[in-house]
C-alpha positions in Angstrom: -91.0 -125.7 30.7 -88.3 -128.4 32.4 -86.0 -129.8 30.2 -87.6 -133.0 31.2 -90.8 -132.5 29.9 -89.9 -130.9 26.8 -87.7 -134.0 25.8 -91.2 -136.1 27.0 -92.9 -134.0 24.6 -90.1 -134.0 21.5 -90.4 -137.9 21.7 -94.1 -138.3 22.6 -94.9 -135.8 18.8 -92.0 -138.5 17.0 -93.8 -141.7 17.6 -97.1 -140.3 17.4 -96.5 -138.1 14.1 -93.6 -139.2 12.6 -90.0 -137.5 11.8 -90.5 -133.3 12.0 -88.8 -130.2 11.6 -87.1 -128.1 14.6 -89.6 -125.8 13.3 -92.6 -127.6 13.8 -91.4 -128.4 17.1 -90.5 -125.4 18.5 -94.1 -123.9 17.9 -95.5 -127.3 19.5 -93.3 -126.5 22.6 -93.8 -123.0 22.8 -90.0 -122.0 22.7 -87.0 -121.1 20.3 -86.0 -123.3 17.3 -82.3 -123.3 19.2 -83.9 -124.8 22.5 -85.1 -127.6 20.8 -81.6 -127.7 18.8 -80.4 -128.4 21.8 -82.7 -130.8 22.7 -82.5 -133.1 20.0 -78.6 -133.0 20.1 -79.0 -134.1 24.2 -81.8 -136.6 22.8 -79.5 -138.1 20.1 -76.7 -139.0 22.2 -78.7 -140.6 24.3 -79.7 -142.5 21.5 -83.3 -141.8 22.6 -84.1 -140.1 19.0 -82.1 -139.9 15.6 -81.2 -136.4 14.1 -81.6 -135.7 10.8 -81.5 -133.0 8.2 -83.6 -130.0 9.7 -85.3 -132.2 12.3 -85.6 -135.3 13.9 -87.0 -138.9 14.0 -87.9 -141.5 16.8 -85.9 -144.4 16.9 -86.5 -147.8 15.4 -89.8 -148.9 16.7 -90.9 -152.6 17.6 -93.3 -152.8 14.6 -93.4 -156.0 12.9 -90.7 -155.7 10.4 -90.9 -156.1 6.5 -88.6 -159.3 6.5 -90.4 -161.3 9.3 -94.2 -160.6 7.6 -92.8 -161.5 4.4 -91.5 -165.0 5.8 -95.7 -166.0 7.5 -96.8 -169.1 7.0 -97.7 -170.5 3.4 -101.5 -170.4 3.7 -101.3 -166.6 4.5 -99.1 -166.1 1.7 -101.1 -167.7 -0.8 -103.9 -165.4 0.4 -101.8 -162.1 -0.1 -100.5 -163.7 -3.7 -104.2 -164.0 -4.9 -105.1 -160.7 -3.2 -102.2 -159.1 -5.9 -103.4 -161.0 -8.9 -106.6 -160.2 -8.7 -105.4 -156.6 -7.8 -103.0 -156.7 -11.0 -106.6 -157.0 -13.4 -107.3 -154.0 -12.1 -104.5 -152.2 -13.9 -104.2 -150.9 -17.7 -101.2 -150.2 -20.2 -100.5 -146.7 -19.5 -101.9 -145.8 -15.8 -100.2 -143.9 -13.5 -100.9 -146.3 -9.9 -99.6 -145.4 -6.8 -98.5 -148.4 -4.1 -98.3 -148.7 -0.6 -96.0 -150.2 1.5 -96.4 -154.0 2.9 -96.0 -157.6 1.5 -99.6 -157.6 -0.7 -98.0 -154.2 -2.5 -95.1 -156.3 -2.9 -96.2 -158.6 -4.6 -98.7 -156.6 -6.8 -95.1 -155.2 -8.1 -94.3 -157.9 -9.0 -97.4 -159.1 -11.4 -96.7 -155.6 -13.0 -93.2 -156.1 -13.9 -94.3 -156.3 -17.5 -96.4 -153.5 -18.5 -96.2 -150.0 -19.3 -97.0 -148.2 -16.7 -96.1 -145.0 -14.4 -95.8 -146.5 -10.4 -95.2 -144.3 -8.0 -93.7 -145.8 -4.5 -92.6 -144.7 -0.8 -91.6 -149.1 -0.9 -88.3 -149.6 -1.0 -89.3 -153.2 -1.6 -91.1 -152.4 -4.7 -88.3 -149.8 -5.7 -86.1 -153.0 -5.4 -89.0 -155.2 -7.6 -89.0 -153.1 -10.6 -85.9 -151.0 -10.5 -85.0 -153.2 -13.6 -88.6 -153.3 -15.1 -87.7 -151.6 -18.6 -91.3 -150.6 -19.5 -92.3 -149.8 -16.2 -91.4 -145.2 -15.0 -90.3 -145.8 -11.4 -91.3 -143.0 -9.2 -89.5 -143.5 -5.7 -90.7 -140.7 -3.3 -88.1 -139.3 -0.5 -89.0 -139.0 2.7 -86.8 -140.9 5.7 -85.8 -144.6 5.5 -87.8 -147.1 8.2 -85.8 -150.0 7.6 -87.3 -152.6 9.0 -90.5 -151.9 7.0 -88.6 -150.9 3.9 -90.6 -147.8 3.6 -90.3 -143.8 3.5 -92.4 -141.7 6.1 -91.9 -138.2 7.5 -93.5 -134.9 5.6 -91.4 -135.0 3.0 -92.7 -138.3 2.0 -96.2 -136.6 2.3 -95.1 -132.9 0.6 -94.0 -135.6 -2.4 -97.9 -137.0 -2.7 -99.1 -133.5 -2.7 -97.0 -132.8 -5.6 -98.5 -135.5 -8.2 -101.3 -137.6 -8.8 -102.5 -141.2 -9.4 -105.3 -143.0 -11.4 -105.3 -145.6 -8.7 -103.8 -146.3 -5.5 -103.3 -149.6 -3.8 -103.2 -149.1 0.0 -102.3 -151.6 2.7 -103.6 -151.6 6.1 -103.3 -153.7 9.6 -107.2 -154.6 9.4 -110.3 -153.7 8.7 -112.9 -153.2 11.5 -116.4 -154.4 11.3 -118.0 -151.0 10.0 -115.5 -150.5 7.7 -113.3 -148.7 9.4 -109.2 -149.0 7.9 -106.9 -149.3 10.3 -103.3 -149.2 10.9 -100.9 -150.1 14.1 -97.6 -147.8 12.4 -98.5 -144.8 13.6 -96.1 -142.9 11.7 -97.3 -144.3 7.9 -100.8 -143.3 8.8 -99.9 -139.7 7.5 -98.5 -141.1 4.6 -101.5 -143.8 4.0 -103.8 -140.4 4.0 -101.3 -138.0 1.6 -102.0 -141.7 -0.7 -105.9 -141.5 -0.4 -105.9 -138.0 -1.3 -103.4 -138.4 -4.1 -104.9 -141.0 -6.4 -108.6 -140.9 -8.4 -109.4 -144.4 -6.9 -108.6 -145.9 -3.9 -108.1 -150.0 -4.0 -106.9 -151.4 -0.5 -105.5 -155.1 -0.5 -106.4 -156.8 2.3 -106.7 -160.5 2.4 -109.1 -162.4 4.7 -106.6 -162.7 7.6 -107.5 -158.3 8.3 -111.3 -159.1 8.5 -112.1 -158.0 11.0 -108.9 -156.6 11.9 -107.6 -153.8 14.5 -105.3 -151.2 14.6 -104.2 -147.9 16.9 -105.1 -145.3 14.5 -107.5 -145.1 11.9 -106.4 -144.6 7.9 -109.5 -143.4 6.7 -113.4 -144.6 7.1 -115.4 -147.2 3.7 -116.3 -143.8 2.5 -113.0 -143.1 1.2 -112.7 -146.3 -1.0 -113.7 -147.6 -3.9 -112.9 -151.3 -4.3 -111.5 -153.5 -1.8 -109.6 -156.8 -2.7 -109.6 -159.7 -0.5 -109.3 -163.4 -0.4 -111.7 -166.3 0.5 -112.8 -166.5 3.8 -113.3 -163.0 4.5 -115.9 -161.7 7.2 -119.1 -161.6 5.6 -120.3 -158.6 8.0 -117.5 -156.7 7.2 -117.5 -157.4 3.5 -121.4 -156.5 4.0 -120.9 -153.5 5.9 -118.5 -152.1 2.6 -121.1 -153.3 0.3 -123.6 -151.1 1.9 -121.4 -147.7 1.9 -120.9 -148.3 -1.8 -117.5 -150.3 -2.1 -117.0 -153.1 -4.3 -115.2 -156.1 -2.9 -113.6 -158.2 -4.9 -113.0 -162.0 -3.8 
């Protein structure tokens, strides 16, 4: 295989997958773990990719980033800040919850700054929420830094999920389609968003009216795979009826 095309490939499996291991690579490409060494090394100072320990990871992406959603207009944030206190209701002394990343987690962080409980995080924004919280056992899971989302991704974010487990999770999306359907535009935190699903007893995803319907490029998981979805007024009442009818409650 031409250089060329590996490197097409090497970046092509980054933005697509997320940050992975020469090893991972290598069996992808069909040649040695020191070929695509030296790939990645070419690739870095090209600044086409970054290089980290034992692998690699695509450069910073053109997703919205955490600072600019958390700065949208005062209606949609009102929406999101009812979405996480209706969310927080759903939370007793004593669970273990596991939250996503996004401005709705956020803010559900922040109505739980006060109680006992175990949270378990790939946010760096709620890391930085209740990093003081005295009652609250901080777990931060490791994985590689996306800045502008303030989040962790890669497989060690997702070998972290597979090591412990949650009463509840509270998942984030980029919309909802009319079946039901979650979906997500980040490609590389819909790994992570699964590891989350399969982690925790019940699955709550906080999604206020502005992601019904919604798109997204890659799909999170189908209605089957949740239990209660929390929303704001004005949500689509096909899509709210279409949850209904595959046994999720939605709470509005």
């Amino acid at each position: 295989m031409l250089p060329q095309r590996r490197h097409d490939l090497i970046l092509r499996t980054l933005r697509a997958e997320g940050p992975a291991p020469v090893g991972v690579l290598a069996e992808r490409l069909g040649v040695s773990p020191a070929t695509v060494r030296r790939d990645l090394g070419q690739l870095d100072r090209e600044g086409r990719l970054t290089r980290v320990y034992g692998g690699a990871v695509a450069c910073a992406d053109d997703d919205e980033p955490f600072a600019q959603v958390a700065g949208e207009d005062a209606e949609r944030a009102d929406a999101k800040e009812a979405v996480a206190r209706r969310a927080s209701a759903l939370v007793a002394d004593g669970d273990t919850v596991l939250l996503d990343i996004g401005t709705t987690a956020h803010r559900l962080a922040r109505q739980l700054r006060d109680r006992a409980l175990t949270v378990i995080t790939s946010s760096l924004a709620v890391y930085e929420e209740l990093k003081d919280a005295e009652d609250v056992q901080l777990v931060l899971l490791g994985g590689v830094v996306r800045r502008s989302c303030h989040s962790m991704v890669g497989f060690l974010t997702e070998d972290a999920l597979r090591q412990v487990r949650a009463g509840t999770v509270f998942l984030g999306a980029s919309g909802v389609r009319c079946d039901g359907q979650v979906m997500d535009s980040t490609v590389v935190e819909v790994p992570v968003k699964r590891a989350m699903v399969a982690a925790a007893d019940r699955v709550v995803l906080l999604a206020d009216a502005g992601k019904f319907p919604g798109t997204g490029l890659a799909k999170v998981c189908g209605p089957d795979a949740l239990d209660v979805v929390v929303t704001s007024a004005g949500a689509d009442a096909t899509t709210c009826a279409a949850l209904g009818e595959a046994g999720v409650e939605v709470l509005r």
